[in-house]
Biopython code that builds the backbone (N, CA, C, O; Angstrom):
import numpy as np
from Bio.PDB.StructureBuilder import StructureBuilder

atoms = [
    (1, "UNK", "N", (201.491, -9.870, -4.849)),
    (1, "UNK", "CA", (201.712, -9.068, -3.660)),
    (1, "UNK", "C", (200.661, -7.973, -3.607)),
    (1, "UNK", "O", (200.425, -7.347, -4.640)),
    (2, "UNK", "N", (199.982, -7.680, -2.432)),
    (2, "UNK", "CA", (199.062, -6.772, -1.878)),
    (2, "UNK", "C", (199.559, -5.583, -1.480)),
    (2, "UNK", "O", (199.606, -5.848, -0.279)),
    (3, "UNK", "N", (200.042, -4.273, -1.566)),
    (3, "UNK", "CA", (200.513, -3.532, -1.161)),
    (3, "UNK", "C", (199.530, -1.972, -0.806)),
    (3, "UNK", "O", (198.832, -1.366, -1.619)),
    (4, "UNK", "N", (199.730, -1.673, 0.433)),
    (4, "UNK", "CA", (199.149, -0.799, 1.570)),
    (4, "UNK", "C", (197.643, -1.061, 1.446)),
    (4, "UNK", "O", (197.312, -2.244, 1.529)),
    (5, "UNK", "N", (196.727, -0.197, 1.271)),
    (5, "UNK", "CA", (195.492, -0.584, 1.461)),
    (5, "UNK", "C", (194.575, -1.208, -0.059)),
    (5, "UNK", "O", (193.608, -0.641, -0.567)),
    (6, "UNK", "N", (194.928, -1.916, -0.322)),
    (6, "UNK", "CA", (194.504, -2.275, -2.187)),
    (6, "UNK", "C", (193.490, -3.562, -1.563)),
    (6, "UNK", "O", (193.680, -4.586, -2.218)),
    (7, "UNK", "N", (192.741, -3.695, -0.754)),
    (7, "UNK", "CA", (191.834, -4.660, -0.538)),
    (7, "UNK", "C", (190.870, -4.076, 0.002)),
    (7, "UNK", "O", (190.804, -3.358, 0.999)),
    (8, "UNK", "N", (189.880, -4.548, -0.958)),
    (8, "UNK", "CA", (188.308, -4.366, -0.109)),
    (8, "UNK", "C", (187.021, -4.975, -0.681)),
    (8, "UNK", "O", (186.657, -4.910, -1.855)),
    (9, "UNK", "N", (186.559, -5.417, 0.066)),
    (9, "UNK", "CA", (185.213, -5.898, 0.415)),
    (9, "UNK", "C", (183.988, -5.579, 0.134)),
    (9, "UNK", "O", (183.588, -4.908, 1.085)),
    (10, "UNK", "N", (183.221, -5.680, -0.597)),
    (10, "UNK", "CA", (181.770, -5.495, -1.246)),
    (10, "UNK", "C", (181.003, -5.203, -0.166)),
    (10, "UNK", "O", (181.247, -5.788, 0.890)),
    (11, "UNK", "N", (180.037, -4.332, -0.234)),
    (11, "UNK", "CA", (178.947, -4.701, 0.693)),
    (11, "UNK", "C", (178.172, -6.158, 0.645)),
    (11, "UNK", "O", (177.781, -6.545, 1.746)),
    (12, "UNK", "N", (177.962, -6.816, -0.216)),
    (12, "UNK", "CA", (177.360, -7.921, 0.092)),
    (12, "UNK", "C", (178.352, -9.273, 0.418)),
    (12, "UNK", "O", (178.063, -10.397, 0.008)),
    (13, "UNK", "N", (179.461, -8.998, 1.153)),
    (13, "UNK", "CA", (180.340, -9.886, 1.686)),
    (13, "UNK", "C", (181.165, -10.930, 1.069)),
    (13, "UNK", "O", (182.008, -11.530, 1.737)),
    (14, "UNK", "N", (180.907, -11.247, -0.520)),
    (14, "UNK", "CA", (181.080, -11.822, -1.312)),
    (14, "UNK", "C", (181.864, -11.598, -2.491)),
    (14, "UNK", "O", (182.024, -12.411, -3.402)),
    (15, "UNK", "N", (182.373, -10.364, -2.409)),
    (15, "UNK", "CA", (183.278, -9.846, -3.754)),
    (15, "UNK", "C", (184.464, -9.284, -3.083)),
    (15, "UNK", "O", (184.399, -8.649, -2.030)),
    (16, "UNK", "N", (185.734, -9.582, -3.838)),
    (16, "UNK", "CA", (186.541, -8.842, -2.848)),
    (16, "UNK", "C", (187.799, -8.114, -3.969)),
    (16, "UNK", "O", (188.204, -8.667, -4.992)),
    (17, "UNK", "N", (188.152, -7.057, -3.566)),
    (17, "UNK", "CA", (188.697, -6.073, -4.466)),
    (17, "UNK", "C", (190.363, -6.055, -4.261)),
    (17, "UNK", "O", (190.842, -5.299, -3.415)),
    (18, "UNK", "N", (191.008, -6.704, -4.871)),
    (18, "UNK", "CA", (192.414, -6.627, -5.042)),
    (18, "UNK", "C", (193.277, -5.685, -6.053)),
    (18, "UNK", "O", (193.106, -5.781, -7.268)),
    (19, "UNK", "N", (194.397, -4.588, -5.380)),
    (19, "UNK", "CA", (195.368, -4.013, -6.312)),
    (19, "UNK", "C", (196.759, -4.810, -6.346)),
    (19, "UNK", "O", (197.431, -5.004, -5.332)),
    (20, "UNK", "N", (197.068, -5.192, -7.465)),
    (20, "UNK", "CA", (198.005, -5.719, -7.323)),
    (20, "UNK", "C", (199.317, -4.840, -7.101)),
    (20, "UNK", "O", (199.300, -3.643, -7.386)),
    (21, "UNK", "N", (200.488, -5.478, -6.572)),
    (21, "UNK", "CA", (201.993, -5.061, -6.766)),
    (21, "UNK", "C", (202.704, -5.461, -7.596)),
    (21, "UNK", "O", (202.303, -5.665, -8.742)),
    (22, "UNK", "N", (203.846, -5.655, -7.238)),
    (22, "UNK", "CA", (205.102, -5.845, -8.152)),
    (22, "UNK", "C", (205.224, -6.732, -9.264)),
    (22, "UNK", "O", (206.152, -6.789, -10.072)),
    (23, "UNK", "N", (203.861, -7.628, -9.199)),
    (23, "UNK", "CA", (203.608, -8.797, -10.823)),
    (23, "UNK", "C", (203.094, -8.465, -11.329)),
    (23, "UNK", "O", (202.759, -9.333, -12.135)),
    (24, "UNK", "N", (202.431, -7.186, -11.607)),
    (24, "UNK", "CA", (201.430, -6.344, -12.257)),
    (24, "UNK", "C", (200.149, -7.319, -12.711)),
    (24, "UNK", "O", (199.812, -7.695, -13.834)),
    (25, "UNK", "N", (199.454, -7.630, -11.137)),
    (25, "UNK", "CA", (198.654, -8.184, -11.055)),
    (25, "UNK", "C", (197.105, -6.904, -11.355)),
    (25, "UNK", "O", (196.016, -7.477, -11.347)),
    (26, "UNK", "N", (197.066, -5.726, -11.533)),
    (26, "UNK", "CA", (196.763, -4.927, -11.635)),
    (26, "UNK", "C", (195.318, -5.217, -10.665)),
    (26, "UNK", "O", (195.364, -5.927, -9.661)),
    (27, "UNK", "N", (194.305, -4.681, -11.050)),
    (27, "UNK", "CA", (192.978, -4.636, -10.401)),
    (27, "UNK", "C", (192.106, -6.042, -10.666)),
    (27, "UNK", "O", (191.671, -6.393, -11.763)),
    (28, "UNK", "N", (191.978, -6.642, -9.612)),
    (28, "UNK", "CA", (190.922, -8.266, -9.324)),
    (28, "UNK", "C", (189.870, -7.656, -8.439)),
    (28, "UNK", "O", (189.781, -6.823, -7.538)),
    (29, "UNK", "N", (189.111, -8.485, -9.143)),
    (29, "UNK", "CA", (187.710, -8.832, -8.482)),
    (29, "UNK", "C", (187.869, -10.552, -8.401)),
    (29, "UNK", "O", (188.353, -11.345, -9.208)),
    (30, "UNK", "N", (187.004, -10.825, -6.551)),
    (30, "UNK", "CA", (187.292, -11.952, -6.275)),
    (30, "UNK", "C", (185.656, -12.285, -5.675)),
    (30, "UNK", "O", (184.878, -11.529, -5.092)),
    (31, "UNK", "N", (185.473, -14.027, -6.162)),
    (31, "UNK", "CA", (184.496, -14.266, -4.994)),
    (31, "UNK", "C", (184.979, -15.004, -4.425)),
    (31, "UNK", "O", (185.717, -15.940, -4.736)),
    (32, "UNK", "N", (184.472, -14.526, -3.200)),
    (32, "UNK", "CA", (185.187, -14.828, -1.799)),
    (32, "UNK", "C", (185.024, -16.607, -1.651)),
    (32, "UNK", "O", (185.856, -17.406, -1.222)),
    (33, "UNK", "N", (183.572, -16.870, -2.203)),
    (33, "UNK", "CA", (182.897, -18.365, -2.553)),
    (33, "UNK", "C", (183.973, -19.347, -3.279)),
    (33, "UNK", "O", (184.248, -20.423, -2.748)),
    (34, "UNK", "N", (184.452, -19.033, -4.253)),
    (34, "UNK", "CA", (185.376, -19.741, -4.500)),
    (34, "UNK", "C", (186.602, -18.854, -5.076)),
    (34, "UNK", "O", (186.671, -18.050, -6.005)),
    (35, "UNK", "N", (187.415, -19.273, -4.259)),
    (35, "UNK", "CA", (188.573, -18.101, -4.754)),
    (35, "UNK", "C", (189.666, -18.418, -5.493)),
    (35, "UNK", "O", (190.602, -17.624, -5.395)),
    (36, "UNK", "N", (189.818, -19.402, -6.241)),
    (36, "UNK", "CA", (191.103, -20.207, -6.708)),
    (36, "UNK", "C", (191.772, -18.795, -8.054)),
    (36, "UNK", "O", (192.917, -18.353, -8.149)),
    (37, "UNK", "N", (190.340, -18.381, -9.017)),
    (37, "UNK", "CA", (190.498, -17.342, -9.745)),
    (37, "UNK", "C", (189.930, -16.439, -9.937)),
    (37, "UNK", "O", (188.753, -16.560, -9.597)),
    (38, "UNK", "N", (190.222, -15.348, -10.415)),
    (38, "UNK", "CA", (189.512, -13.722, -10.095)),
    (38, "UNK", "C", (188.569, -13.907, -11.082)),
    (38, "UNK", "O", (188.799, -14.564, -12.097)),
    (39, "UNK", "N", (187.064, -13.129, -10.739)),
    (39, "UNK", "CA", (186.251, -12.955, -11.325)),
    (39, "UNK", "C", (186.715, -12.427, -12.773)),
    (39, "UNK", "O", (186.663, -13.165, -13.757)),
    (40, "UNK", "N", (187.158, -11.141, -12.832)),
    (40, "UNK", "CA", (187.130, -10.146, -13.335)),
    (40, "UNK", "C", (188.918, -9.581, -13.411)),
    (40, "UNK", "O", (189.390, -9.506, -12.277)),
    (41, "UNK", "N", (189.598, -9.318, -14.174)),
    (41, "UNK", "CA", (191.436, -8.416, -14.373)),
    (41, "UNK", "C", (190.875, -7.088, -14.826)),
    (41, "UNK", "O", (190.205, -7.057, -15.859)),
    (42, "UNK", "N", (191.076, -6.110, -14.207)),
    (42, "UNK", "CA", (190.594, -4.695, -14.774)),
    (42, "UNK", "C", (191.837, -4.087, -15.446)),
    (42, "UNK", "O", (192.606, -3.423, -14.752)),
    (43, "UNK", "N", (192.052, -4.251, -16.594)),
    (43, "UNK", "CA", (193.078, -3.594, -16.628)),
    (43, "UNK", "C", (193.588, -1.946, -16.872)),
    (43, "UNK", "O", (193.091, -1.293, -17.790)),
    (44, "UNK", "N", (194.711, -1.307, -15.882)),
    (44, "UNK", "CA", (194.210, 0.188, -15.852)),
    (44, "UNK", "C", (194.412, 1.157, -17.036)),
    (44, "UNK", "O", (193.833, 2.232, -17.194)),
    (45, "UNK", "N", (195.615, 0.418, -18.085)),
    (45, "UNK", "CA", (195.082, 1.005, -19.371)),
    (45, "UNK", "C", (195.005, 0.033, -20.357)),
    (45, "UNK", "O", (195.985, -0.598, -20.754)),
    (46, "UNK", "N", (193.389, -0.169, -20.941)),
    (46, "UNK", "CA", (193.074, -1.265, -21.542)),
    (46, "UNK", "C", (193.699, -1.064, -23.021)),
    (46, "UNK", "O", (193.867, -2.026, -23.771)),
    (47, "UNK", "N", (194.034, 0.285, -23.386)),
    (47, "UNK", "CA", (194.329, 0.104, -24.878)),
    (47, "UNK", "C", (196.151, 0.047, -25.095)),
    (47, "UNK", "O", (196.704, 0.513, -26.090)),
    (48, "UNK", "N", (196.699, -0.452, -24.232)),
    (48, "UNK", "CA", (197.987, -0.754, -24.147)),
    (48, "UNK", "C", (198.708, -2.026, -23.280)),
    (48, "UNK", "O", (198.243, -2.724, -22.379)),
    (49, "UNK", "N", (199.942, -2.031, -23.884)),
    (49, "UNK", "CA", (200.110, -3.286, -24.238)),
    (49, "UNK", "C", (201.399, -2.725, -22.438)),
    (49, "UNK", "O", (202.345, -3.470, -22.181)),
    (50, "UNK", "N", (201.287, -2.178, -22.045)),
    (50, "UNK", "CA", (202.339, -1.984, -20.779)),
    (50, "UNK", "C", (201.934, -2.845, -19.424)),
    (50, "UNK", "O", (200.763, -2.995, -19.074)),
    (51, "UNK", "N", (202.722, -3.222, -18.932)),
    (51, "UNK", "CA", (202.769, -3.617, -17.739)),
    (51, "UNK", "C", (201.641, -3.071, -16.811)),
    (51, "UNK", "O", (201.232, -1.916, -16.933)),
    (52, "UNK", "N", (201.147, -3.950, -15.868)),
    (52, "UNK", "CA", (199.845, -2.996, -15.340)),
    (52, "UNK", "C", (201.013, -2.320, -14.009)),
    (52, "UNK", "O", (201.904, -3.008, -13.510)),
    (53, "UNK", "N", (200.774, -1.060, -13.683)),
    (53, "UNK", "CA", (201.213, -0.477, -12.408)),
    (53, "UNK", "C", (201.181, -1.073, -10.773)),
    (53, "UNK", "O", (200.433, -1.964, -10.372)),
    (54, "UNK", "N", (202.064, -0.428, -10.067)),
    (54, "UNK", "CA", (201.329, -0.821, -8.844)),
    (54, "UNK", "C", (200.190, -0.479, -8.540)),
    (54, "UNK", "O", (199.788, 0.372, -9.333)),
    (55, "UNK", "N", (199.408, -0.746, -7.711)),
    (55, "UNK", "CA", (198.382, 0.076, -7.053)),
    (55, "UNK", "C", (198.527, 0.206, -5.818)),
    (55, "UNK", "O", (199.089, -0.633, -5.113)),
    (56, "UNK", "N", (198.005, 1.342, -5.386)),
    (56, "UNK", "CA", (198.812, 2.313, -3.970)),
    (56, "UNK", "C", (197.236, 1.855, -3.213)),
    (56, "UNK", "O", (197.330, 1.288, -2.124)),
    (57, "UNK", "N", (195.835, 2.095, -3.772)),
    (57, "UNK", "CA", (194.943, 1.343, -2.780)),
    (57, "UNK", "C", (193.742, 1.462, -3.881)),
    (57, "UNK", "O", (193.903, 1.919, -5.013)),
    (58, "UNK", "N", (192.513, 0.972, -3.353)),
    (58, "UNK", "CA", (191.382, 0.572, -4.393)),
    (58, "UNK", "C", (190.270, 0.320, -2.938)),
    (58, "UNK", "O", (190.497, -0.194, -1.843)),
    (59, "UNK", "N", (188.845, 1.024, -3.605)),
    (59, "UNK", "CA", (188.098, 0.960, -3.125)),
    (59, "UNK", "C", (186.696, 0.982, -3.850)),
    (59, "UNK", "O", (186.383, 1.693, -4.804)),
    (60, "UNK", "N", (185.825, -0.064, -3.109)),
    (60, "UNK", "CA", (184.413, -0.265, -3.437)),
    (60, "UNK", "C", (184.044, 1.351, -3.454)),
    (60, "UNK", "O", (184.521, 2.184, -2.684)),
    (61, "UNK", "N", (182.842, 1.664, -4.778)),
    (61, "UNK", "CA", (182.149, 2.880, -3.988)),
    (61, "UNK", "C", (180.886, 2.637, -4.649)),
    (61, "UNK", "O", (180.532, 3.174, -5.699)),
    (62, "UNK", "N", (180.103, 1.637, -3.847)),
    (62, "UNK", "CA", (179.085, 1.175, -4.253)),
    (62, "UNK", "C", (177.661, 2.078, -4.424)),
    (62, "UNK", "O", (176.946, 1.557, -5.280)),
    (63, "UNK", "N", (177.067, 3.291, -3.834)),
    (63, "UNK", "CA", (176.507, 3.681, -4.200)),
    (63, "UNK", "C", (176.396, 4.332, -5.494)),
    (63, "UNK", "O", (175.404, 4.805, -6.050)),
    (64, "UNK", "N", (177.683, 4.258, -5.887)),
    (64, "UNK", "CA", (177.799, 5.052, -7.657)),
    (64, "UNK", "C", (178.306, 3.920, -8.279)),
    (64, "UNK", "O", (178.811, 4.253, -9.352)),
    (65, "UNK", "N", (178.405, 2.564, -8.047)),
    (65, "UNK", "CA", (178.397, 1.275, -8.903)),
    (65, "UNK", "C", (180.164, 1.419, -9.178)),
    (65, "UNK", "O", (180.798, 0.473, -9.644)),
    (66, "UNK", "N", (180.620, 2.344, -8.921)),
    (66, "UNK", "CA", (182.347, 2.182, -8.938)),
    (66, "UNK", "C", (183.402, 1.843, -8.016)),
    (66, "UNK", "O", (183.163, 1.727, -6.814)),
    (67, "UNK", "N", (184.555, 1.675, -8.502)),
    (67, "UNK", "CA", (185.801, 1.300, -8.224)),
    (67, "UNK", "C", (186.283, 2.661, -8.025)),
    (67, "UNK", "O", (185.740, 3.586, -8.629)),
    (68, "UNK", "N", (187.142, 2.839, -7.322)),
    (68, "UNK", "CA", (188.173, 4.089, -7.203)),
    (68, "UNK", "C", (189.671, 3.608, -6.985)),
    (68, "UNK", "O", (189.880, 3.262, -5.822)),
    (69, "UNK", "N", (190.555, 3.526, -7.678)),
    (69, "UNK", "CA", (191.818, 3.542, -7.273)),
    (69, "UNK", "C", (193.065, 3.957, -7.680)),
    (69, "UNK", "O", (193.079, 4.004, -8.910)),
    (70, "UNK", "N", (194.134, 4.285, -7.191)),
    (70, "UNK", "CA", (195.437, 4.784, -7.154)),
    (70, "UNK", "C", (196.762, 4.237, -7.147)),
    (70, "UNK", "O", (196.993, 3.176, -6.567)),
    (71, "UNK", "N", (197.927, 5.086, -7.938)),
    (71, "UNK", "CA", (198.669, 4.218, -8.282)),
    (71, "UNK", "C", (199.719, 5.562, -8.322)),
    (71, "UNK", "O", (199.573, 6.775, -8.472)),
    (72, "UNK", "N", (200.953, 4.556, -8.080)),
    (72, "UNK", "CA", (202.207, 6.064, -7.555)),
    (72, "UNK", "C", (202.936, 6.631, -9.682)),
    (72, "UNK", "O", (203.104, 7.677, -10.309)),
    (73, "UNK", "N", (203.075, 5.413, -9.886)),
    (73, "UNK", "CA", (203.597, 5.929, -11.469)),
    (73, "UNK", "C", (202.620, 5.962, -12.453)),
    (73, "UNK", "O", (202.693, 5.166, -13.389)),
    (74, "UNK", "N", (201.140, 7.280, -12.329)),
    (74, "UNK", "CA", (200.561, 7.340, -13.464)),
    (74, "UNK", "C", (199.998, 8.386, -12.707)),
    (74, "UNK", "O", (200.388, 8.890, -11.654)),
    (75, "UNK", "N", (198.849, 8.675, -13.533)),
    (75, "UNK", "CA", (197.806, 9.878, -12.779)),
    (75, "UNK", "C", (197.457, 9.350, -11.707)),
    (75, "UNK", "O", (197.665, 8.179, -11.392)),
    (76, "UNK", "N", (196.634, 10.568, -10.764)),
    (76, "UNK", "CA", (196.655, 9.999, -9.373)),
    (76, "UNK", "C", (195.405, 9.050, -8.782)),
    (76, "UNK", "O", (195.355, 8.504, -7.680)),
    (77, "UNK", "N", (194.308, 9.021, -9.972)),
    (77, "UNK", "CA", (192.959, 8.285, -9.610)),
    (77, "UNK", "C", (192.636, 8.046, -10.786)),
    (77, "UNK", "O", (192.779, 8.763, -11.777)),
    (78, "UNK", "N", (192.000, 6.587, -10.655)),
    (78, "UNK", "CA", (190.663, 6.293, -11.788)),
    (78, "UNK", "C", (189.813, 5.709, -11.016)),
    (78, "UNK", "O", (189.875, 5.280, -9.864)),
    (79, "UNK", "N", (188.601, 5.772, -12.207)),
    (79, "UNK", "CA", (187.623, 5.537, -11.649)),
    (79, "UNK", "C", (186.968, 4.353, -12.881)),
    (79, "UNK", "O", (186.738, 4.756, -14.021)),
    (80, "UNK", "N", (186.812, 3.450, -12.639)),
    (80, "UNK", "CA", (185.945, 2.423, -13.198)),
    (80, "UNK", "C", (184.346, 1.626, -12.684)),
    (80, "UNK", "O", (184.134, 1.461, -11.483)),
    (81, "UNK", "N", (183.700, 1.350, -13.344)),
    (81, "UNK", "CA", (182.535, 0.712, -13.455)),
    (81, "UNK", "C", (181.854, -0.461, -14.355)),
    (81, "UNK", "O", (180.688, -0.798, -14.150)),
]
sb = StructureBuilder()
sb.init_structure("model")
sb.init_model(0)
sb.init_chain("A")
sb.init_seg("    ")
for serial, (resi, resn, name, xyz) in enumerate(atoms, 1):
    if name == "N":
        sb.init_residue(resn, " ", resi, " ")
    sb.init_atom(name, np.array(xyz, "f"), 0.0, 1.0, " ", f" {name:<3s}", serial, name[0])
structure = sb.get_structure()
């Protein structure tokens, strides 16, 4: 499940940025080219063994090569690259 704004789109039309919901699908990277499985599972805390959170939304921020996104039960932003 996709919940509020947790999708977005690369500038080069081809990558696409998923937050997951309620299966703690946590943070995907997708190519759009073939989409059966995610590039990339970001997970938002890699040194634990917990459930990944919802995510409230996620965004490309390609001039600084990062990810930005948010989530209601943890701190209010990370930032990955």
């Amino acid at each position: 499940m996709i919940s509020g704004d947790s999708v977005d789109i690369a500038d080069n039309g081809k990558t696409l940025l998923t937050g997951g919901g309620t299966s703690a699908e946590g943070l995907q990277l997708w190519d759009l080219r073939n989409p059966e499985t995610p590039l990339l599972n970001i997970k938002w805390n890699p040194h634990s063994n917990l459930p990944q959170p919802s995510i409230n939304s996620c965004r490309f921020i390609e001039r600084c090569s990062m990810i930005v996104a948010t989530v209601s039960d943890d701190i209010a932003v990370k930032c990955f690259n």
